[in-house]
C-alpha positions in Angstrom: 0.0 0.0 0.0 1.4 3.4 -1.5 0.7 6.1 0.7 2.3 10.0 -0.3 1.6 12.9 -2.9 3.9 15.3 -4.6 7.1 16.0 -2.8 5.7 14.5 0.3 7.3 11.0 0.9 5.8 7.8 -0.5 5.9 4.8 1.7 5.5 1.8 0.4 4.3 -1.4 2.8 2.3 -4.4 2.5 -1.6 -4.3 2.4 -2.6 -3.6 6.3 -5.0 -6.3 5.9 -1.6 -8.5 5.6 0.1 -6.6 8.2 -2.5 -6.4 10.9 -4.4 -10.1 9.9 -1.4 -11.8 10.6 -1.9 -10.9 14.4 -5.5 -12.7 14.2 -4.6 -15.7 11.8 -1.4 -16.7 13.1 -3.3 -17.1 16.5 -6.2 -18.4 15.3 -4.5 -21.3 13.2 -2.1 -21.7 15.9 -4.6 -22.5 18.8 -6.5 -24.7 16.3 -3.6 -27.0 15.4 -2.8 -27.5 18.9 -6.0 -28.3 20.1 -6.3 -30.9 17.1 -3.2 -32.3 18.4 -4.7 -32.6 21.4 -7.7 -34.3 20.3 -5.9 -37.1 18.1 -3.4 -37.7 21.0 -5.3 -40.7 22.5 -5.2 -42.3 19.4 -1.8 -42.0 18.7 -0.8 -43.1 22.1 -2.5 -46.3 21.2 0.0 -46.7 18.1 2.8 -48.0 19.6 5.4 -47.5 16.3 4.0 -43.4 16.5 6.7 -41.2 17.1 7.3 -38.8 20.2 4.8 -41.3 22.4 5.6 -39.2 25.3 4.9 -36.1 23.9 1.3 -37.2 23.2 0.7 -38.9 26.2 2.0 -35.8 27.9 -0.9 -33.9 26.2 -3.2 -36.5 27.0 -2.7 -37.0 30.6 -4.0 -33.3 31.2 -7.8 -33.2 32.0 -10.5 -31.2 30.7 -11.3 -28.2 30.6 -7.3 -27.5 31.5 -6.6 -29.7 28.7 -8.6 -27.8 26.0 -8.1 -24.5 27.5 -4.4 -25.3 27.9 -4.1 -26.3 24.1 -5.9 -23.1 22.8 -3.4 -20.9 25.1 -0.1 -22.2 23.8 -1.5 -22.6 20.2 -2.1 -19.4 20.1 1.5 -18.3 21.8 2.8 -19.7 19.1 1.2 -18.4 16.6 1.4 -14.8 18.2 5.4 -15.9 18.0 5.0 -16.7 14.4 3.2 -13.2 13.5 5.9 -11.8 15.0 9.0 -13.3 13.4 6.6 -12.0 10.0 6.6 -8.6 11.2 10.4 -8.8 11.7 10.9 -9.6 8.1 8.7 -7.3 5.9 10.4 -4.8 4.5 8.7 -0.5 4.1 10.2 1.3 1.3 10.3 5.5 2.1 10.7 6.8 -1.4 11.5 10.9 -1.3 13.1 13.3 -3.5 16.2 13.5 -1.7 16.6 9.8 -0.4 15.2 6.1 0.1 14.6 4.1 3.2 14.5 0.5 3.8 13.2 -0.4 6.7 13.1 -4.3 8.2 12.0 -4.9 11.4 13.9 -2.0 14.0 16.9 -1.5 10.9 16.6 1.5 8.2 19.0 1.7 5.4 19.3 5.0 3.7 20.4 5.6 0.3 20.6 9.2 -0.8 19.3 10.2 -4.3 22.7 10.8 -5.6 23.7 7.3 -5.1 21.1 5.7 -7.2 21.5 4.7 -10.3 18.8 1.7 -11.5 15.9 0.3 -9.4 14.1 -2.6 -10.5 12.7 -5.7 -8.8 14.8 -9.3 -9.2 12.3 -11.8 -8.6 11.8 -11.7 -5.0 14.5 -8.6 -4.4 14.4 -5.2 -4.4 17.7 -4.3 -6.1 19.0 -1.0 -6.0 22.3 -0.4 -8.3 24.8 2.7 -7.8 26.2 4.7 -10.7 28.7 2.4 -11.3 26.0 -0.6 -11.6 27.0 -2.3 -8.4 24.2 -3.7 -6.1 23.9 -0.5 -3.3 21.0 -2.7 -1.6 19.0 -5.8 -2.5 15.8 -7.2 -0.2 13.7 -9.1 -0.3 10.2 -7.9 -0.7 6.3 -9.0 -1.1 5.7 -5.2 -1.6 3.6 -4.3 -4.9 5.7 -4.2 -7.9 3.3 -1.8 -9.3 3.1 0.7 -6.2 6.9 0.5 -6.1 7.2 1.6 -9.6 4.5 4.1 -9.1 6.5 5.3 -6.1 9.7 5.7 -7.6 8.9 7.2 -11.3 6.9 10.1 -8.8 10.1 11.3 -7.5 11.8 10.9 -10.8 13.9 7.5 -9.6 15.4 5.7 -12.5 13.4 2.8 -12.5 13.7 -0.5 -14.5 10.9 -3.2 -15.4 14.2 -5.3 -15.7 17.6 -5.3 -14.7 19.3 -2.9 -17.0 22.6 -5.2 -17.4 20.9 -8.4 -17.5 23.0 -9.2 -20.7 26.2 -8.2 -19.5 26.0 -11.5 -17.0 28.0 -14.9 -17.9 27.4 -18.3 -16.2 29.6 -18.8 -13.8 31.8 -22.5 -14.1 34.6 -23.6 -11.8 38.3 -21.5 -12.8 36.5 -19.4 -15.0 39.6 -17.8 -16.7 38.0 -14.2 -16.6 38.3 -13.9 -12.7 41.0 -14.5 -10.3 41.8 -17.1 -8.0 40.5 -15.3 -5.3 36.8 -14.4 -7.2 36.7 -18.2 -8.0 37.2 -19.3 -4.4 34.7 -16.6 -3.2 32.2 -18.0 -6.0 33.1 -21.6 -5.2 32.3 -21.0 -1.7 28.8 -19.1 -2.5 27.9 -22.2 -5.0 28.4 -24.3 -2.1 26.1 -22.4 -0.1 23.6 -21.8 -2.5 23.3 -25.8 -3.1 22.9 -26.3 0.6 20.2 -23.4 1.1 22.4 -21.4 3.5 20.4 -18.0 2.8 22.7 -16.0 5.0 26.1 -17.4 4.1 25.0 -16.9 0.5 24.1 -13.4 1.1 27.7 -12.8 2.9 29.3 -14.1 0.4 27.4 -11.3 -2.3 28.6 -8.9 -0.2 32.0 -10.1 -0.4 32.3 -10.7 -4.2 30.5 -6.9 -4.6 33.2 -5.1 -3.2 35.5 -6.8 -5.5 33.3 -5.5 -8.1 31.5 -8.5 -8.9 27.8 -8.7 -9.2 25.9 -12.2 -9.0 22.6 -12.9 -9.5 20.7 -17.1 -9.2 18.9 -18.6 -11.7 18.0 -22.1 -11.3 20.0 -22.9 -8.5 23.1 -21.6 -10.6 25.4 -18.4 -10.6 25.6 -15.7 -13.3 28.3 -12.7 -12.8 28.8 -9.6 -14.4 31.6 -6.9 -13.3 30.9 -3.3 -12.0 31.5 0.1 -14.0 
């Protein structure tokens, strides 16, 4: 949801039905999960190849009504804990004249207007490239592609539909000749990582290879690369 007009700021976040439902259906779906546990946990105690027997015969043991009221209380503790690791993670974009602001959870990163050279959306990422078409910031976002765009041709951004050096990337293999031994090792290492899922050594490893003015983007479970201006 797009919120600003003229040289006012535009903020960009997520529907508030998404942001404020979360606190009721997390809840809701927790408390109702646990108290079907509950109910099905005499049955599975009578399994005897059922795994974590004492867990379930733990939740059985407890009578009515501290049994039900019980379930509903931690089901929904949970999902209250749930809603709120989601409210950690989704990002507000601040889009003014003068500047842009990320904001996830309590950290803001600003980017001054100067500094921006290309804004587009990468599937899943917000990417925002400096003059020299290295990677200033990249997050990921559920935010609107349209409102974004909307948000950023206002105050005269330069944005993209598509990343504007999408053809200047090569597949990356092992020893590519093109980069040195250290680039190689760094991409070797962020291969590894990407295979295995490891989202935060991945994104380290991004960082690392950007300030030796390589950009990478995944397709496909696979590494292109591209240099910086």
């Amino acid at each position: 949801m797009a919120a600003g007009s003229g040289n006012a700021p535009t903020t960009v976040t997520e529907h508030h039905l998404v942001r404020y439902g979360s606190w009721v259906v997390c809840p809701a779906l927790g408390a109702v999960l646990v108290l079907l546990l509950r109910l099905v946990s005499g049955w599975v105690t009578s399994l005897p190849w059922a795994p974590f027997q004492g867990v379930f015969e733990l939740v059985a043991a407890v009578p009515d009504p501290w049994g039900l009221t019980g379930s509903l209380l931690v089901g929904a503790m949970i999902g209250f804990g749930f809603a709120g690791l989601m409210a950690q993670e989704r990002l507000a974009v601040v889009v003014a004249p003068d500047r842009v602001e990320l904001t996830v959870g309590r950290s803001t990163e600003r980017i001054d207007r100067a500094g921006v050279g290309a804004v587009f959306v990468d599937g899943k990422d917000l990417v925002v490239l400096d003059g020299a078409g290295a990677e200033a910031v990249r997050k990921r976002s559920d935010l609107d592609r349209r409102e974004l765009r909307s948000a950023f041709r206002e105050h005269g951004y330069p944005w993209h539909d598509e990343d504007p050096h999408a053809a200047d990337y090569q597949l990356w293999v092992a020893d590519t000749p093109e980069l040195s031994l250290r680039i190689n090792t760094l991409m070797a290492a962020r291969d590894r990582a990407v295979r295995k899922r490891d989202g935060k050594e991945a994104t380290l490893l991004r960082a690392e290879l950007g300030r030796h003015g390589v950009v990478v983007r995944d397709r496909d479970n696979r590494q292109y690369w591209r240099r910086t201006a």
